[in-house]
N, C-alpha and C positions, 0 to 999 in steps of 0.2 A: 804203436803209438798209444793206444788205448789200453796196453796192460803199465806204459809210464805213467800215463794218469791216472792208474789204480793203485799202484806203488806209493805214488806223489800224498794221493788222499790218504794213503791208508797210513804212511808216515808221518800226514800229519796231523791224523785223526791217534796216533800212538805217541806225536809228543805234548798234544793238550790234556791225552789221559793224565802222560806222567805229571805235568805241571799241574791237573788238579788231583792227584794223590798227594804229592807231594807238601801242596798245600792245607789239605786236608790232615796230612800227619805232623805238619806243622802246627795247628790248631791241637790235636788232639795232647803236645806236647806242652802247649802255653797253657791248655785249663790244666793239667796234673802238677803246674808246677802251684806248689802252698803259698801262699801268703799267711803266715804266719800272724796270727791274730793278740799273742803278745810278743811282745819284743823286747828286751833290756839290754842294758850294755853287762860287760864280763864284771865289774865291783856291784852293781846293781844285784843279780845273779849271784853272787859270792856273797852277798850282806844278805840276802835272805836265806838262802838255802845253808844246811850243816856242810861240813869241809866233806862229810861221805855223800850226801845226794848231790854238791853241786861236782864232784868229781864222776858221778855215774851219769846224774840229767846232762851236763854241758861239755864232758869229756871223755864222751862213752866210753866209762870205765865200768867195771864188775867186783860186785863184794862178792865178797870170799863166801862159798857155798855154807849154808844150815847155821848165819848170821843174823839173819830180819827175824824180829819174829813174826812177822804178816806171813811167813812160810807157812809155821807154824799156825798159824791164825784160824779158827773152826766158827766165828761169829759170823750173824748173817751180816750183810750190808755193801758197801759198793767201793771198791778202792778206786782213789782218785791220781790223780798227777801231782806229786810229790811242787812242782815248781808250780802249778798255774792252777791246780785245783778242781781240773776239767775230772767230767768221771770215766774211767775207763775199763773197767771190769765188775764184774759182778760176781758174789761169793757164790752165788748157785751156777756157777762155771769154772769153779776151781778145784783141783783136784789135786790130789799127793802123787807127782812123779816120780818122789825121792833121788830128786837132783840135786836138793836141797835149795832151790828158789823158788819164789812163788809160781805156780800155773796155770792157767784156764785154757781153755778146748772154743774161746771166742769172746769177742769184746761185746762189752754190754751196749756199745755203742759203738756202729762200725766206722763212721766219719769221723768221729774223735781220735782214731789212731792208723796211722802210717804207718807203711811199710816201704823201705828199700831195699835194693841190693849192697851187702857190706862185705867189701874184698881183704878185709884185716884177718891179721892174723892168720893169715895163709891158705884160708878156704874161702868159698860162696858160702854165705848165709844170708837171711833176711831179718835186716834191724827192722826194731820194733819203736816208733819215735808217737812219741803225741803229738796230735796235728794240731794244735793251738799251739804250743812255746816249742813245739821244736825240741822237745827232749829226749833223750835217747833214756830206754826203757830198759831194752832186754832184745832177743832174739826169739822169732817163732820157728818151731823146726814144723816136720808133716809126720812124727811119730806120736802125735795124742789120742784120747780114749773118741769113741765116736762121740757125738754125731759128725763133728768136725774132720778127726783125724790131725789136730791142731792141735799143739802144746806150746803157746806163749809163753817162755819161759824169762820171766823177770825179776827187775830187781826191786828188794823191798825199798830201800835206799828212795827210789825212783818215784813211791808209791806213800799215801798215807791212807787210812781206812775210816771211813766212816761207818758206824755201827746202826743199823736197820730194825726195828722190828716187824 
């Protein structure tokens, strides 16, 4: 009798864990999800943006490799979000992978840019989006120079540059 009511307690001391895990990892999944802090409609998006950035920012598309010249680009200063103008890397984190798009080893500001999982195109990799408009960037792989080991590898398209001194 006395190992049923240890059974009993202990069963049901095992499904209030699971009910507050559960809730817990329910929580953990409503603050990750963005609220995107601009918004426009697709003609909105299409009237500002060139026919190439609003095909990379809103239809994660890819220009054609050693195209931008932001690849090429050796000035100090801070590249922004090609659609909302947030800043998202910095020229003293960029470096020549000769992939022929732009790269940095880390964002100049780590809350302005997201990351998810993207199953296109037949592999795992991790999109690289701006966490303001929602725009798809580029993809970070884990083959960059240290300190990171991080190569964001983006598109100029996605990006405009502001010049620093």
């Amino acid at each position: 009798m006395k190992s049923l009511r240890i059974i009993a307690l202990a069963s049901t001391l095992f499904g209030l864990l699971s009910i507050s895990c559960s809730q817990a990892q329910k929580q953990k999944t409503q603050e990750k999800e963005t609220v995107r802090q601009v918004q426009k409609t697709k003609e909105e998006w299409k009237n500002q943006l060139s026919a190439q950035s609003y095909y990379v920012l809103r239809e994660k598309g890819t220009e054609r490799a050693f195209t931008s010249p932001l690849n090429a680009n050796k000035q100090k200063g801070v590249y922004k979000c090609a659609g909302c103008g947030t800043e998202l890397f910095s020229s003293q984190h960029k470096f020549e992978s000769g992939t022929g798009w732009p790269s940095f080893y880390k964002p100049l500001v780590a809350k302005n840019v997201d990351e998810k999982a993207d199953h296109d195109a037949g592999m795992v990799r991790t999109e690289v989006l701006c966490n303001v408009c929602g725009g798809h960037l580029g993809h970070v792989f884990e083959d960059g120079p240290a300190p990171t080991g991080l190569r964001y590898c983006l598109n100029g398209a996605a990006l405009t540059f502001e010049k620093k001194d």
